[in-house]
N, C-alpha and C positions, 0 to 999 in steps of 0.2 A: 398593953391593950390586948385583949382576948381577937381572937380573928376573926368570928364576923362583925365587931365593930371598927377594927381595922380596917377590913375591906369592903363596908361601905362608905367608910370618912375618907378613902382614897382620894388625895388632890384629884386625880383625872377623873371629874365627870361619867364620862364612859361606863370607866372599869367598876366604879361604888353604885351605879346604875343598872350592870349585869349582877353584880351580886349583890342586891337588895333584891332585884326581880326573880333572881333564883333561890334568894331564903324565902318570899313567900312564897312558894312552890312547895314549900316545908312542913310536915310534921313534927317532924325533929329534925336537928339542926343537926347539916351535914358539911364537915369541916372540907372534906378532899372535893363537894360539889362547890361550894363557895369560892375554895380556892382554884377551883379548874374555871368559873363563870368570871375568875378577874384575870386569870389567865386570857382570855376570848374562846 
């Protein structure tokens, strides 16, 4: 699975809901933002 679908099918709620809100923020898809917004 590619990472921002990873990261928003994330079990914990939360974390697939910070990185869904920070890809549409997106023109192009930004893998180290995504992965910093499942971070927190």
């Amino acid at each position: 699975m590619n990472a921002p679908m990873a990261a928003i099918a994330d079990p914990d709620r939360a974390v697939a809901k910070r990185a869904f809100e920070a890809m549409m923020g997106m023109r192009k898809i930004d893998i180290a933002a995504i992965e910093a917004a499942r971070r927190g």
